[in-house]
NUZARO-577198 format. One record per residue (C-alpha): residue number from 1; residue in one letter; x, y, z. Coordinates in Angstrom, 2 decimals, always signed. Layout:
R k r xx yy zz
R NUM A X Y Z
...
END
This chain:
R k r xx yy zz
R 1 X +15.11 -12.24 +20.59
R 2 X +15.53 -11.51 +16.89
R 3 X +12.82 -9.98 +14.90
R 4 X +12.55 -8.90 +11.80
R 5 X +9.95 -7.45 +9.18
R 6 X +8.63 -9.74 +6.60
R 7 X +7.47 -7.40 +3.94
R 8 X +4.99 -5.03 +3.01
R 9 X +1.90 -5.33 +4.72
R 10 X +0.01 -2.34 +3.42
R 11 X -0.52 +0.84 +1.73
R 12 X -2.62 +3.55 +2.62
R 13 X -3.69 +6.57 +0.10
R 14 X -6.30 +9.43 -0.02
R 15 X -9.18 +9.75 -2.23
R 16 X -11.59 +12.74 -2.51
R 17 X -13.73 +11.06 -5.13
R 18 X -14.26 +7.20 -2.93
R 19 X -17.58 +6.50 -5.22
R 20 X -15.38 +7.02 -8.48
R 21 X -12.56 +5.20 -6.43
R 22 X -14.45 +2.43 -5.40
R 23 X -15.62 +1.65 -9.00
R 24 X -12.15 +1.75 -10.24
R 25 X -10.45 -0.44 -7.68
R 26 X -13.17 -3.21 -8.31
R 27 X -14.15 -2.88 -11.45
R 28 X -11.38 -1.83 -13.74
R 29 X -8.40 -3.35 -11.41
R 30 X -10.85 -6.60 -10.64
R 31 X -9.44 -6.58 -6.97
R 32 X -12.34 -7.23 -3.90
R 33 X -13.49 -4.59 -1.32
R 34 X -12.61 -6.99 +1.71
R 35 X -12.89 -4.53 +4.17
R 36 X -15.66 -1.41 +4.41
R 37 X -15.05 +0.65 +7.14
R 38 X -14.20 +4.20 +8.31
R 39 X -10.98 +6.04 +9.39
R 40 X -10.57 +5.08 +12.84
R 41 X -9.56 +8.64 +13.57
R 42 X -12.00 +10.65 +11.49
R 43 X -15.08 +8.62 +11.42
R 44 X -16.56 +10.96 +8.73
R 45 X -14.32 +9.39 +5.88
R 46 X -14.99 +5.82 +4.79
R 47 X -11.47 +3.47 +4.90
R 48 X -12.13 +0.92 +2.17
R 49 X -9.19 -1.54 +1.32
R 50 X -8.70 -3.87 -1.75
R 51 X -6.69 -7.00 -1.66
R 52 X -6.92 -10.86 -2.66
R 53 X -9.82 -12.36 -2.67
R 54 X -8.64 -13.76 +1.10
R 55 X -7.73 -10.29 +1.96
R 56 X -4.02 -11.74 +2.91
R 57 X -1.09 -9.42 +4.61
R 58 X +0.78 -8.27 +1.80
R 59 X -2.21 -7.79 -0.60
R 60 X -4.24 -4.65 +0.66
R 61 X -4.22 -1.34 -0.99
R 62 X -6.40 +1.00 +1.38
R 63 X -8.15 +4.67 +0.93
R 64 X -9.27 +7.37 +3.02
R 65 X -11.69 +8.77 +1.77
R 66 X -10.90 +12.55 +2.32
R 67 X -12.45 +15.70 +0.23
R 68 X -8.87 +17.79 -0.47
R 69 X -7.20 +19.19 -3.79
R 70 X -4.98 +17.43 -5.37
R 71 X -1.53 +16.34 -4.67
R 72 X +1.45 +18.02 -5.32
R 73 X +3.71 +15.42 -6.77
R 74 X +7.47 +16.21 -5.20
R 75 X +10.14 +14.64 -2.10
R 76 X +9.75 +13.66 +1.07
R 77 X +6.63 +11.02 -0.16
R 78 X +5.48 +8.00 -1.23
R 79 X +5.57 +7.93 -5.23
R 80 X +5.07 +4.94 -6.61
R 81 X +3.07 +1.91 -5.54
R 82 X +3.57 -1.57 -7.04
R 83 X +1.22 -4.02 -7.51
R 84 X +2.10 -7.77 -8.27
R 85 X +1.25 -9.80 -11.33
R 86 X +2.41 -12.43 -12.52
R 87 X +4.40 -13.17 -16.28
R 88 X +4.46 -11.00 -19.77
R 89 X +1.36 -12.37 -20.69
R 90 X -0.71 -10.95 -17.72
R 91 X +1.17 -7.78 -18.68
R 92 X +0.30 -7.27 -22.02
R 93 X -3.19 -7.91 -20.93
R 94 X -3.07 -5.05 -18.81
R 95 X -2.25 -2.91 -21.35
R 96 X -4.89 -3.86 -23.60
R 97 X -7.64 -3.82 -20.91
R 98 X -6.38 -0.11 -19.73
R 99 X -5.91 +0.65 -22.80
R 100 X -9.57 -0.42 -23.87
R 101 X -11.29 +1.45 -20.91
R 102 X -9.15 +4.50 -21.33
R 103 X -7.09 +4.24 -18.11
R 104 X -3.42 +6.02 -18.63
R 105 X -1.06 +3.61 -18.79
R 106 X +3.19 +3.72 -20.24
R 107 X +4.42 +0.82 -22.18
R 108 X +5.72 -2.51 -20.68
R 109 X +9.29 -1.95 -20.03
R 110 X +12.19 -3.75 -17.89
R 111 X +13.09 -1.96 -14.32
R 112 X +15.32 -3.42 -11.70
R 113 X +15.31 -6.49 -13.75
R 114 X +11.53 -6.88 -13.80
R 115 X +8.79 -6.39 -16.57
R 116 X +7.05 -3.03 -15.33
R 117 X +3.76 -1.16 -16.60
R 118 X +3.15 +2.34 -15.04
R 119 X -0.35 +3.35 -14.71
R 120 X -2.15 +6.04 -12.78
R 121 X -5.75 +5.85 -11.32
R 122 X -8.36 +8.53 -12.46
R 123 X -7.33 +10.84 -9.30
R 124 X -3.53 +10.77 -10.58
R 125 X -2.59 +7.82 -7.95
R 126 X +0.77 +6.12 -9.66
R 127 X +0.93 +3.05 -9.63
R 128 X +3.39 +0.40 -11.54
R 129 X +1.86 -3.40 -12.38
R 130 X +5.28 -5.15 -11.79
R 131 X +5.80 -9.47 -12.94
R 132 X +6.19 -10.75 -9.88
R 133 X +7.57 -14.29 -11.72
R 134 X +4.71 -16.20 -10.38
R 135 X +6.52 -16.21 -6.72
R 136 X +4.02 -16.87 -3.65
R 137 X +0.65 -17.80 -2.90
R 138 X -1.96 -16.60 -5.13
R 139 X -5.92 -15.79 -4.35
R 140 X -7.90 -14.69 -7.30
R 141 X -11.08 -13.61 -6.47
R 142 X -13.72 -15.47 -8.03
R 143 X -16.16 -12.25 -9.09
R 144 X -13.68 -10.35 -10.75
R 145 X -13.64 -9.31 -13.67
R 146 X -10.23 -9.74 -14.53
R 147 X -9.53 -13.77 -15.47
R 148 X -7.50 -15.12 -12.81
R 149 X -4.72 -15.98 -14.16
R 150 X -4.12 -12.30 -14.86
R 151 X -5.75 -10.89 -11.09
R 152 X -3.35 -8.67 -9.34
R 153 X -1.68 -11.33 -6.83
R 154 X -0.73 -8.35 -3.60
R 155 X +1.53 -5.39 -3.09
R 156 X +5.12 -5.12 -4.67
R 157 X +7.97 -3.02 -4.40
R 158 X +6.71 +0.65 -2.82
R 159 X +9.27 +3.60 -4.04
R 160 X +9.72 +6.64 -1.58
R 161 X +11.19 +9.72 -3.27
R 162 X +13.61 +11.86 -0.27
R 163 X +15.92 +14.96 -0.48
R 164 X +18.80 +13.31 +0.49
R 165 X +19.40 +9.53 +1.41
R 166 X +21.71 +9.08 +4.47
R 167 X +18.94 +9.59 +7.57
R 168 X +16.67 +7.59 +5.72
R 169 X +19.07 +5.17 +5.08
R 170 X +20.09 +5.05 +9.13
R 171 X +16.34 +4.17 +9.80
R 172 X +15.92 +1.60 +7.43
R 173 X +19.24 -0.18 +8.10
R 174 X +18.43 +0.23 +12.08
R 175 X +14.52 -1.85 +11.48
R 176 X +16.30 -4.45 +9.69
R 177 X +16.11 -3.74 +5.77
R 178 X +19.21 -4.54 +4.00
R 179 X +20.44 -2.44 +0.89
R 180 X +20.88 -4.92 -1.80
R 181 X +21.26 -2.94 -5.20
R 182 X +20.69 -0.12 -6.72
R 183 X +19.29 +1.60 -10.62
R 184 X +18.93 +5.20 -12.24
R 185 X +15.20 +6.43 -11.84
R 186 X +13.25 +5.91 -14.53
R 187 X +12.04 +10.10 -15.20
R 188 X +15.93 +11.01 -14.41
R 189 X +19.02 +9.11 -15.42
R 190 X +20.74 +10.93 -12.75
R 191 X +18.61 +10.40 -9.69
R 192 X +20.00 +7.20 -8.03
R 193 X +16.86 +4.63 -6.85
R 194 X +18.22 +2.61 -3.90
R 195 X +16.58 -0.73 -3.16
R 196 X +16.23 -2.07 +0.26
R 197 X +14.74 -5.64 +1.23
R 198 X +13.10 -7.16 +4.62
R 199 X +12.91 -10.28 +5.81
R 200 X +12.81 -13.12 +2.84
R 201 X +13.41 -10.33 +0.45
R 202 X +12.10 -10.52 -3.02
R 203 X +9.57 -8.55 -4.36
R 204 X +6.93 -8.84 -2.20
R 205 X +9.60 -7.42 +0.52
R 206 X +11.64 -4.35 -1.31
R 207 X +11.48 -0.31 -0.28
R 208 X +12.66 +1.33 -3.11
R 209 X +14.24 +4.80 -1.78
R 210 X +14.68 +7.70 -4.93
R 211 X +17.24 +10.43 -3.83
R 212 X +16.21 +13.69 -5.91
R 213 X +17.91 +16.51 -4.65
R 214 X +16.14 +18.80 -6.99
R 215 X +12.56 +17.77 -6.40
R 216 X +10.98 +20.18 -3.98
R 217 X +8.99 +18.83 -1.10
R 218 X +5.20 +17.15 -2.06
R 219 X +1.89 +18.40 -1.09
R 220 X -0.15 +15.79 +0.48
R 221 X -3.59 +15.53 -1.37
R 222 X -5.83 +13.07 -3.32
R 223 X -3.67 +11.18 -5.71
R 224 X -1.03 +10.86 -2.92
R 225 X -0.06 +8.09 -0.13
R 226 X -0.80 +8.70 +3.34
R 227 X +1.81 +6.08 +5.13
R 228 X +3.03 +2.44 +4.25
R 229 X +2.97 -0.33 +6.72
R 230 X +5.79 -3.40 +7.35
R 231 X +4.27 -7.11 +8.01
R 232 X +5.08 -8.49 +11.35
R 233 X +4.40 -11.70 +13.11
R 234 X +1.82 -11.31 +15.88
R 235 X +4.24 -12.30 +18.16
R 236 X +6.58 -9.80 +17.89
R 237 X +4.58 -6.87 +18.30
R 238 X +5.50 -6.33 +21.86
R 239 X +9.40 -6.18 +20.85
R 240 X +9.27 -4.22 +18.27
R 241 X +7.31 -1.40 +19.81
R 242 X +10.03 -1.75 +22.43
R 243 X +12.53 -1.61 +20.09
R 244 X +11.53 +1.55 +18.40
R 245 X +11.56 +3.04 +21.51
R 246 X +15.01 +1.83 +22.65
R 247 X +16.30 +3.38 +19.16
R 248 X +14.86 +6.85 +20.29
R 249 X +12.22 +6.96 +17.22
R 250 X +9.36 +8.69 +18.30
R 251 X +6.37 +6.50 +17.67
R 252 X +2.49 +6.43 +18.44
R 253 X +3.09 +3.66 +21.10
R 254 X +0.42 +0.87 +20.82
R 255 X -2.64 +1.15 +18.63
R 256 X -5.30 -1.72 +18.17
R 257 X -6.81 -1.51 +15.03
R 258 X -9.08 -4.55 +15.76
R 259 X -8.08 -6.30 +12.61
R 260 X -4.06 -6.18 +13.19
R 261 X -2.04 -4.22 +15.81
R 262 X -0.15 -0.79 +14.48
R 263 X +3.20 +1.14 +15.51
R 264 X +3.66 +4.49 +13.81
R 265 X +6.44 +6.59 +12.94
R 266 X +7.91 +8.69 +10.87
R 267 X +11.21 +8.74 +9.23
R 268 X +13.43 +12.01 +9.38
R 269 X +12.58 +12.92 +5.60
R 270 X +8.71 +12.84 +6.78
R 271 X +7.63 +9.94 +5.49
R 272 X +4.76 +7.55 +7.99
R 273 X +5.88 +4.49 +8.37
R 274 X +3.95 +1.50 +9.98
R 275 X +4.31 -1.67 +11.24
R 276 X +1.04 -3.63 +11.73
R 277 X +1.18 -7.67 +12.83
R 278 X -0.65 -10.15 +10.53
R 279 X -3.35 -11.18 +12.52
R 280 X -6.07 -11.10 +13.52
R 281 X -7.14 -10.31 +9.94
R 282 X -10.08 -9.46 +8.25
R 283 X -12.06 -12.22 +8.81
R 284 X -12.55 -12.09 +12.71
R 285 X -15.74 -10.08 +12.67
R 286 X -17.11 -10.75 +8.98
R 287 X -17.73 -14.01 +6.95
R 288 X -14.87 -14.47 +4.53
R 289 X -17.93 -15.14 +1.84
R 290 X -19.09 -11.68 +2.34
R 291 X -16.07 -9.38 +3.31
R 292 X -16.49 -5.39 +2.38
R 293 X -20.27 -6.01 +1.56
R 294 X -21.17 -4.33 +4.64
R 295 X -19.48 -1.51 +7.09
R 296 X -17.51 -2.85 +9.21
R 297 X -16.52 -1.36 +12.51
R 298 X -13.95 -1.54 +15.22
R 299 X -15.93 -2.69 +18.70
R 300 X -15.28 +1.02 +20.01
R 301 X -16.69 +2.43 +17.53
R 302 X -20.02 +0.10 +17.30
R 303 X -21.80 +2.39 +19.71
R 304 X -21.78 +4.89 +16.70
R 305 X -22.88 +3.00 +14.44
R 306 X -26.25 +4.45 +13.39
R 307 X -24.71 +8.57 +13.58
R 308 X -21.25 +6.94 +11.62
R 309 X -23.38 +5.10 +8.71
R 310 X -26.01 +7.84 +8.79
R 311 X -23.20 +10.29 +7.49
R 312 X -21.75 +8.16 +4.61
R 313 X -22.39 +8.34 +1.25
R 314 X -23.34 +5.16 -1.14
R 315 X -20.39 +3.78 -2.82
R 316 X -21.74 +0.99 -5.24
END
């Protein structure tokens, strides 16, 4: 059977300010809190994730709330996280809005052949606002307050900074992504950004792989990514966590995270990778009307709920 990833499913970073984060992510961004939980593996930190106002594969940027120093920016990480929008005109809105609530942001430029605007969260998180050309479904939230014809529409292209290229590379090609192009790096004429797609490709479904030789290795922290996960279809969940195995990459085996199915592993620069199925979704134990107004909670965790909510601390 063939199988294949479909794009990016999610990204997961670390905040040690969640209240502040929570705040920005709604308010100043516009996107929803679908999802208000905990980290399934350290129920002391809250795991709150953003997305469409559906809360759709493809759309969710995620947080662990964690209270450590700061990142050290540098290889072997996640550094860069794109976020979709869609046209010039949604773009220069962005950069008056930042601009207007005194959020850092660069100047709307081309890269890889797409309208770009860098901008970087109050905790240093980078992120680029990238014109997605209108491409895909769209689902603006409806208490945003960012008009939706300007809402950020899901995840885009997610660049990885590494040492050196070819074991990274070997990984990539061997789950399916294809190496279609490449361009200089934006900070460094010399560094070579290599783009990979999945599945239908486009930007919805690129890895964008930096090779920076110089950089020395990051320190993980707030302002940093944790891991980023690969959409799959429900069904092939099964063969791919065969599949990982049969390629010798050490992996976390099964893990049910109630609202879609995980694989983790890590590729040989360092970097977590996941792949996590499309379904269930968010909306099997919560009314889509009311996602993230609440904490939700995996069923094995739901005999902790009092001690687990007793220990969190207000976000709105």
């Amino acid at each position: 059977m063939s199988i294949e990833l479909k794009g990016i499913h999610h990204l997961t970073a670390v905040s040690a300010k969640i209240r502040d984060n929570h705040h920005f992510y709604t308010r100043t961004m516009g996107m929803r809190l679908v999802k208000r939980s905990v980290n399934q593996d350290d129920v002391s930190a809250y795991h709150l994730f953003y997305a469409d106002a559906k809360g759709a594969p493809g759309t969710d940027l995620t947080f662990f709330d964690w209270p450590v120093p700061t990142e050290t920016r540098g290889s072997r990480s996640i550094s860069r996280t794109s976020l979709r929008v869609e046209g010039a005109d949604a773009l220069d809105y962005w950069k008056v809005r930042l601009g207007e609530l005194g959020v850092h942001a660069g100047e709307v430029t081309e890269r890889d052949g797409r309208l770009t605007l860098d901008v970087e969260d109050p905790e240093g998180q980078r992120l680029s606002l990238v014109d997605d050309g209108g491409v895909g479904d769209a689902n603006p939230w409806d208490r945003s307050p960012v008009p939706a014809a300007h809402q950020i529409r899901g995840l885009g292209p997610i660049v990885l900074s590494v040492p050196t290229l070819a074991p990274t590379d070997a990984v990539l090609r061997s789950i399916g992504m294809r190496p279609v192009r490449e361009y200089p790096h934006p900070e460094n004429a010399s560094d070579v950004v290599h783009v990979y797609e999945m599945g239908p490709g486009g930007v919805s479904a690129e890895l964008h792989v930096a090779e920076q030789r110089s950089l020395k290795p990051a320190r993980p922290g707030a302002g940093g990514v944790h891991h980023v996960a690969f959409r799959s279809n429900d069904a092939d969940y099964d063969a791919w966590a065969d599949k990982l195995n049969t390629l010798g990459i050490p992996n976390s085996g099964k893990v049910d995270r109630y609202w879609f199915r995980s694989l983790y592993f890590r590729e040989p620069n360092g970097i977590l990778f996941e792949i996590a199925t499309d379904g269930p979704g968010f909306g099997v134990d919560e009314d889509p009307a009311t996602l993230g107004e609440k904490v939700a909670l995996a069923p094995f965790l739901e005999p902790q709920r009092e001690k687990i909510v007793a220990n969190l601390k207000p976000i709105d």
